[in-house]
C-alpha positions in Angstrom: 79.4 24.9 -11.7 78.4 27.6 -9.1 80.0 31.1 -8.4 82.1 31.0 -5.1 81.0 34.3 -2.6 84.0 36.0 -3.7 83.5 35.9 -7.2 79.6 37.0 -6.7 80.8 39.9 -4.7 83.0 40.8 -7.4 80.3 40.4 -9.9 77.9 42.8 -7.9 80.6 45.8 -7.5 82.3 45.5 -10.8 79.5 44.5 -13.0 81.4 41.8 -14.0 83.3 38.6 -13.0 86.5 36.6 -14.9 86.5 33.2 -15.2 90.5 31.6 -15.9 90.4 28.6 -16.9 86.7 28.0 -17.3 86.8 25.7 -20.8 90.0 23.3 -21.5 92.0 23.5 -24.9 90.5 20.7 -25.9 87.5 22.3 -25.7 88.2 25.4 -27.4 89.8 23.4 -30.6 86.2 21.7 -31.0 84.2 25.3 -31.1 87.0 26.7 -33.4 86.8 23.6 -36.0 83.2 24.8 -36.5 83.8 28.3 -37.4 85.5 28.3 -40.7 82.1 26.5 -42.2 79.9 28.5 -40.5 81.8 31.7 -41.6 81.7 30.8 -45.0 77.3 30.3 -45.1 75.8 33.0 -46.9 73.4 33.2 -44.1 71.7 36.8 -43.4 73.1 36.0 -39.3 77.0 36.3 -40.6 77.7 40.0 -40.7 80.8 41.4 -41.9 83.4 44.5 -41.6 82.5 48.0 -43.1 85.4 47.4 -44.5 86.3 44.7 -46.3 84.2 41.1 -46.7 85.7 39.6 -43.3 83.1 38.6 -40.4 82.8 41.1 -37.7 80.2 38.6 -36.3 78.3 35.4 -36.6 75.0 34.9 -34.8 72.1 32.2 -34.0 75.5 29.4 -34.0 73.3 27.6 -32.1 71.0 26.9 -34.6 73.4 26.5 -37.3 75.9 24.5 -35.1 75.2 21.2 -33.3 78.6 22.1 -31.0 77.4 25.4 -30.0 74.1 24.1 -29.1 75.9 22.1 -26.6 77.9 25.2 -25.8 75.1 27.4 -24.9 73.2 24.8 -22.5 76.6 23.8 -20.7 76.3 24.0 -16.8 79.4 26.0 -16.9 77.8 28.9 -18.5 73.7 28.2 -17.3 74.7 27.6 -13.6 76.2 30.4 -12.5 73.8 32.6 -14.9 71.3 31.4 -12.9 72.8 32.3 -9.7 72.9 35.7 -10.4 69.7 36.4 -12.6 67.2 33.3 -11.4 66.3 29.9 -12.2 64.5 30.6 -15.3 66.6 31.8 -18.6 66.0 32.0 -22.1 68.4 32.5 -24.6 68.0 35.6 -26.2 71.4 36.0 -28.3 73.8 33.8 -29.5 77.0 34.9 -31.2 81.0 34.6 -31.8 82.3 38.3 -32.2 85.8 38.4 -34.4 88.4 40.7 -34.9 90.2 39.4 -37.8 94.3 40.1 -37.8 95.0 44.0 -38.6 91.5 44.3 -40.2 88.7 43.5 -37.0 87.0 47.1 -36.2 86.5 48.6 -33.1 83.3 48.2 -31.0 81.9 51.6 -30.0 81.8 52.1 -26.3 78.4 50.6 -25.1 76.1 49.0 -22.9 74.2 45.9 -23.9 70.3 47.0 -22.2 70.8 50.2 -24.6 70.0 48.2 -27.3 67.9 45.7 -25.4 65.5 48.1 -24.4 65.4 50.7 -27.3 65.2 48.0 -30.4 63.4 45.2 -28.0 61.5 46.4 -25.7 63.0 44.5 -22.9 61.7 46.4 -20.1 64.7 45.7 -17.3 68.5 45.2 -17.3 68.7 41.8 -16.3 70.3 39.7 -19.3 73.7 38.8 -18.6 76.1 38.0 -21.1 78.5 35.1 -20.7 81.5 34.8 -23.0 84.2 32.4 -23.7 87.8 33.6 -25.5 88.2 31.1 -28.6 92.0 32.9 -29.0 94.5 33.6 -26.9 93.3 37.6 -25.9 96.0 40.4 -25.2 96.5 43.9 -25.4 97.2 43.7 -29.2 94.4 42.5 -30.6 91.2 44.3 -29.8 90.5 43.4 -25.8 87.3 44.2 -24.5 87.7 46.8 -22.5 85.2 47.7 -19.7 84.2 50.5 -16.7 84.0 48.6 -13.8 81.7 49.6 -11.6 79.9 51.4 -14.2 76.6 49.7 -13.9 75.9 51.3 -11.0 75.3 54.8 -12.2 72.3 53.3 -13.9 71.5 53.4 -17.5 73.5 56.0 -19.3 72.4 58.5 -22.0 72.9 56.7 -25.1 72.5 57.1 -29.1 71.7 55.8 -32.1 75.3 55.1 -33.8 73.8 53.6 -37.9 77.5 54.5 -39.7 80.7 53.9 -37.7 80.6 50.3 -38.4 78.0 47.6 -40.3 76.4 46.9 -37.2 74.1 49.5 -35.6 74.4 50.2 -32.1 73.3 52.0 -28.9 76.0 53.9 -28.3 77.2 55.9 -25.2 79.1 59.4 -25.7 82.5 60.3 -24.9 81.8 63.1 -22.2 79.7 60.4 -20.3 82.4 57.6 -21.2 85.2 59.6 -19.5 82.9 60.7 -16.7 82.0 56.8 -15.5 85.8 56.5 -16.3 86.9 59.3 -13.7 84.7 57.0 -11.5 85.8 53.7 -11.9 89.0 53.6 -14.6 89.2 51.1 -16.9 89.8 47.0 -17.1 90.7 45.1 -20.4 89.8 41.4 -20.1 92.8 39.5 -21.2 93.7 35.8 -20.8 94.5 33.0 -22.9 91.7 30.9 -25.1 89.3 29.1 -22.4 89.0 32.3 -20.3 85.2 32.6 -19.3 83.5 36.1 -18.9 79.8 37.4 -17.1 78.7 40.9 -17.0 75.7 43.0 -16.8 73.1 44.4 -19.2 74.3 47.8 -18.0 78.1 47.6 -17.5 80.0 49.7 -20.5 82.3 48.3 -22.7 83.6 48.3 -26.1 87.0 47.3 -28.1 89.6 48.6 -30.2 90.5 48.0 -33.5 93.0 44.3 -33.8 96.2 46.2 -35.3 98.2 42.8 -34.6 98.8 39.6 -36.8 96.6 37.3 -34.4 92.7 37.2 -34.9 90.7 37.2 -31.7 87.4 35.3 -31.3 85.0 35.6 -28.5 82.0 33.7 -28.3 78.9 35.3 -26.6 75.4 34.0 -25.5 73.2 36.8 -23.6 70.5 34.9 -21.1 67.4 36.5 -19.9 64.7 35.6 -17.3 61.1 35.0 -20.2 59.2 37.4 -17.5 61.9 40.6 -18.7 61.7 39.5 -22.5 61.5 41.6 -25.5 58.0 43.2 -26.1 59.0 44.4 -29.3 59.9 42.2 -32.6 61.8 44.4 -34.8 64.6 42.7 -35.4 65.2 39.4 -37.0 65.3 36.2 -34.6 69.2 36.1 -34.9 69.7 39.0 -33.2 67.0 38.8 -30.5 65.9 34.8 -30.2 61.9 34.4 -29.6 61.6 31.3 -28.0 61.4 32.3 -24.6 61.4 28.9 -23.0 63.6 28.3 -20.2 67.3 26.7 -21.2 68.0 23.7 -19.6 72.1 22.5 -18.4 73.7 19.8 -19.8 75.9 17.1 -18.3 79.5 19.0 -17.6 81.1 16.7 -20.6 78.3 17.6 -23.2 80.8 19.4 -25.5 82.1 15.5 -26.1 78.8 14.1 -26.5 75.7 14.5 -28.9 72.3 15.9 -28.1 69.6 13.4 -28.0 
């Protein structure tokens, strides 16, 4: 599946492009009936709330998870990666971030190549990460929210944030947050479960806490050319994967069939 001009052009001045439609719910209901097992592994990848034993997020699925190993090589997501960020992708992350109903935490506002580059060493912002809504996603229950157009200011000032939630983060500060904001306003990525998502490395972002009674589930896997990968190897394979050999697409109906 490739990217039509329009939707490229949108990718390049927004930093990020919206896919409606991109996975049937058929599709969806197969990822979904994976997640309560892999939720419950006491597996060092499934990280949970500050508050509260539920899962904030759940990484490396596609080593624990034969379905999401299909997911992360399907042409939907690998082809149009590669028509923005070249033939040759690895697959450096792999995740399904949740915001559980009335308990899932905010997600400091951000930028992924923050992180990339300070705790990895990946020298460029290049990665992009492509998502797929496993809920339905409105304004209720913890929306990504993003500043379009924000990646073009280059890499904001950012900070080490080890206490607002379990998960430590690159995080950028308010004053620059409503600055890029003055610039290009704001954009929450809603749609039902299917939706597909791509943005940039650099684009900022972040979410609210879910103060509603419907949990919202995003999966997430970040792709990144092996001649930008990480030169540094502090962090545990989950959350930056070292085998840097290129992904390869699957047929288009691989989510109904087995890898052989």
């Amino acid at each position: 599946m490739l990217l039509n001009t329009t939707q490229l052009q949108t990718f390049d001045q927004n930093g990020l492009v919206v896919l409606p439609g991109l996975f049937s719910r058929e599709d969806v209901a197969a990822l979904k009936s994976e997640l309560p097992r892999l939720f419950n592994e006491q597996h060092p990848a499934n990280i949970a709330e500050k508050s509260g034993g539920a899962v904030r997020t759940a990484m490396a699925l596609h080593q624990r998870s034969d379905t999401f190993a299909r997911l992360v090589r399907h042409p939907r997501l690998v082809e149009p990666a590669q028509q923005i960020a070249g033939p040759n992708l690895y697959i450096q992350q792999v995740k399904v971030n949740v915001k559980a109903a009335f308990i899932g935490e905010a997600w400091q506002w951000h930028y992924d190549f923050a992180t990339h580059h300070a705790d990895d060493g990946v020298p460029r912002p290049e990665a992009l990460n492509l998502h797929v809504f496993l809920d339905d996603v409105n304004e209720h229950n913890g929306p990504l929210y993003f500043i379009p157009g924000s990646h073009q200011f280059g890499p904001a000032p950012a900070r080490h944030d080890t206490s607002s939630t379990s998960y430590p983060l690159w995080v950028v500060n308010t004053a620059d947050v409503g600055r890029l904001m003055e610039a290009g306003g704001i954009f929450s990525a809603t749609g039902p479960a299917g939706t597909g998502l791509i943005f940039g490395d650099l684009l900022v972002h972040g979410s609210p806490n879910n103060m509603s009674p419907w949990d919202r589930a995003i999966f997430s896997v970040i792709l990144n050319p092996p001649d930008n990968a990480q030169r540094s190897f502090s962090r545990p394979d989950y959350k930056h994967h070292q085998d840097f050999s290129p992904v390869v697409a699957l047929n288009d109906d691989c989510l109904r069939t087995v890898i052989t």
